[in-house]
C-alpha positions as CSV (number, residue, x, y, z in Angstrom):
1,X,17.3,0.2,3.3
2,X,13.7,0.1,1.2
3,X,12.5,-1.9,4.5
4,X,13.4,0.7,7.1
5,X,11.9,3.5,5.2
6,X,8.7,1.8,4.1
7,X,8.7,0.7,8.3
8,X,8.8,4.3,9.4
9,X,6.5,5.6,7.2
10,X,3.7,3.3,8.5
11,X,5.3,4.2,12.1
12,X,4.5,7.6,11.0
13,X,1.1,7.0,9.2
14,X,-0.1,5.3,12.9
15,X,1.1,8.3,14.8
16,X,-0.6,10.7,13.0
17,X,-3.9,8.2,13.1
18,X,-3.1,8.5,16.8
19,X,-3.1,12.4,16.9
20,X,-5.8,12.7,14.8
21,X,-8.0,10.5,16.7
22,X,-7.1,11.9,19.9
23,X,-8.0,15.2,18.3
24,X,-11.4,14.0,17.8
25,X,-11.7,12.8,21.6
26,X,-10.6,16.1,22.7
27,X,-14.4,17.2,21.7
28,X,-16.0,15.2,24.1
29,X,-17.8,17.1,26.3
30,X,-16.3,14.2,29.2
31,X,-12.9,15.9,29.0
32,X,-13.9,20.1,28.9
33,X,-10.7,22.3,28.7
34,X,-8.4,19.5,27.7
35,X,-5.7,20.0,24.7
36,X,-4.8,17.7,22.5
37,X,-1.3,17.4,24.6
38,X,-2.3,17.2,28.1
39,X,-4.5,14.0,26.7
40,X,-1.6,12.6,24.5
41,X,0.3,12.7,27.6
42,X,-2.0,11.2,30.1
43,X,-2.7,8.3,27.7
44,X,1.1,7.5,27.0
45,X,2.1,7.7,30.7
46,X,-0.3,4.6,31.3
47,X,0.3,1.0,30.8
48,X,-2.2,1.2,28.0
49,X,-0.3,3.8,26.3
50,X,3.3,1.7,26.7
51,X,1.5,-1.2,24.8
52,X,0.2,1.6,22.2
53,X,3.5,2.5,21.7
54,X,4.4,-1.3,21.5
55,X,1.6,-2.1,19.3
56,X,2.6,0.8,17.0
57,X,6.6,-0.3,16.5
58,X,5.7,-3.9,16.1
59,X,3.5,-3.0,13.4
60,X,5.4,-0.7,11.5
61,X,8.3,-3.3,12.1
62,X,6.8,-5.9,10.5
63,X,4.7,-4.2,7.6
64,X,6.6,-4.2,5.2
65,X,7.1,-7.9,5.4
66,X,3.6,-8.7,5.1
67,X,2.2,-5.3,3.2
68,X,3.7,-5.9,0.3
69,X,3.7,-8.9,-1.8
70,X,4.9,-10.5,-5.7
71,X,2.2,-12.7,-7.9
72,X,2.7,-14.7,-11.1
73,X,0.4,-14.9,-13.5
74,X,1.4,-17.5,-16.0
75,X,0.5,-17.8,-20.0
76,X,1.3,-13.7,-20.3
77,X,4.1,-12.0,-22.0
78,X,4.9,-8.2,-21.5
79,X,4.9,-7.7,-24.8
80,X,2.4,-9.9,-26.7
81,X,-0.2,-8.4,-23.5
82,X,1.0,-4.9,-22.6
83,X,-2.3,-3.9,-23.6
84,X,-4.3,-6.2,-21.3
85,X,-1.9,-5.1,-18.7
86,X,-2.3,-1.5,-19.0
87,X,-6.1,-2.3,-18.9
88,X,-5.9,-4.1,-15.7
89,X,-4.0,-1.4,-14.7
90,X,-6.0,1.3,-15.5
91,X,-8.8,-0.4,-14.1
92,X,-7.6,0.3,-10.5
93,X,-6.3,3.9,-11.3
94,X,-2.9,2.8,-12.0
95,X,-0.7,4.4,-15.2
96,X,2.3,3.7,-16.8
97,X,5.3,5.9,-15.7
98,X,8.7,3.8,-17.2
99,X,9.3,1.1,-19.2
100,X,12.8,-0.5,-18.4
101,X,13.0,-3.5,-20.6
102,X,10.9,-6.0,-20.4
103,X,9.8,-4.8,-17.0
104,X,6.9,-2.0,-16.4
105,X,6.6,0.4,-13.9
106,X,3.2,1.5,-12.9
107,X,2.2,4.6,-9.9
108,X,-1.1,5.1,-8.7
109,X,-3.8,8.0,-10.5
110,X,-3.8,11.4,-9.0
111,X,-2.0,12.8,-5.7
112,X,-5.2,11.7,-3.0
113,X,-4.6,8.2,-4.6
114,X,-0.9,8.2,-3.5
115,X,-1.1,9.7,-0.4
116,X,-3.3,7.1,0.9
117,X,-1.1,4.5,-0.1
118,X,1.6,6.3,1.3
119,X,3.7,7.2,-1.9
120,X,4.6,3.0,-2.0
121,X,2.2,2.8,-5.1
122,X,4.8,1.9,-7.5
123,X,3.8,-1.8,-8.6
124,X,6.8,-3.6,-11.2
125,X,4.8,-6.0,-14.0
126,X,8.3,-7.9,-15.2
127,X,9.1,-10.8,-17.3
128,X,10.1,-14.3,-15.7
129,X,9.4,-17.5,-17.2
130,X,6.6,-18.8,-18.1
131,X,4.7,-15.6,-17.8
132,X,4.7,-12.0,-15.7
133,X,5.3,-11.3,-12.2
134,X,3.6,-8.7,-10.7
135,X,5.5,-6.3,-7.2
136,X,4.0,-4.0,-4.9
137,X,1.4,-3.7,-2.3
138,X,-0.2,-6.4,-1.1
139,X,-3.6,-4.9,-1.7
140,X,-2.9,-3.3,-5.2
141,X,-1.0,-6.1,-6.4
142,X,-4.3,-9.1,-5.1
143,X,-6.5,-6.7,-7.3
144,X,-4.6,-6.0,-10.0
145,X,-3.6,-10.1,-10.6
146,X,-6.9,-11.3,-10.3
147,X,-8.2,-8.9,-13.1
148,X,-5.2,-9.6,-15.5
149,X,-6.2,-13.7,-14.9
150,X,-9.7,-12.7,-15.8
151,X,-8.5,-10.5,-18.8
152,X,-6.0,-13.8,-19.9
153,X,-8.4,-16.5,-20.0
154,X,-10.9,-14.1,-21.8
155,X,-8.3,-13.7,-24.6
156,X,-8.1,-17.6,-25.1
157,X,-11.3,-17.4,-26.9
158,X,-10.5,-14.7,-28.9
């Protein structure tokens, strides 16, 4: 169910991409006294608006399989380095909402922050063996790992 929702929200965040940049042809001065729907509908009654449509749904189908992604980062324990966490969190706007065990739920800083991440900014830092796993968006997630890896081979020379 997670997988259809987080697919029609992208559907949704490309559609309203779509609008809003048809909006911003609508001001061309080779298209005088043309709304935004007249030019909607003249592009989607094409062949190149049947692939848009196509191009949009196969997206949105398949983002959430590759948009969002889980990372291990071995020699780190949730609790001996919940402080190096949180730092590698905080360093990309990311706070700490819930703790549920020995697992940590982070959301993104701030409502603009969310938004453009489409409210699927909750990234999961849990316990597995032989270190953390890190879940969540592709993007986030990349960032986030990388700094905690920098932040755990600092702390062997503690």
């Amino acid at each position: 169910m997670k997988y259809v929702v987080r697919s029609l929200k992208y559907l949704v965040f490309l559609c309203v991409l779509y609008v809003g940049l048809v909006w911003l042809m609508s001001f061309d001065s080779a298209t005088p006294d043309v709304g935004l729907v007249e030019l909607i509908r003249a592009q989607l009654n094409s062949e190149r608006g049947v692939w848009l449509v196509v191009a949009f749904v196969a997206l949105a189908a398949f983002y959430p399989r590759f948009g969002f992604m889980r990372r291990r980062i071995a020699g780190c324990d949730v609790a001996k380095d919940e402080i190096r966490i949180v730092n590698a969190m905080q360093t990309y706007g990311f706070k700490l909402v819930e703790r549920r065990g020995e697992e940590l739920a982070f959301r993104k800083r701030g409502f603009v922050g969310r938004l453009f991440l489409m409210f699927e900014d909750e990234i999961v830092v849990r316990r597995v063996e032989g270190g953390v796993e890190l879940a969540g968006l592709r993007r986030s997630v990349a960032r986030i790992a990388y700094q905690l890896e920098c932040y755990m081979q600092n702390s062997r020379f503690e």
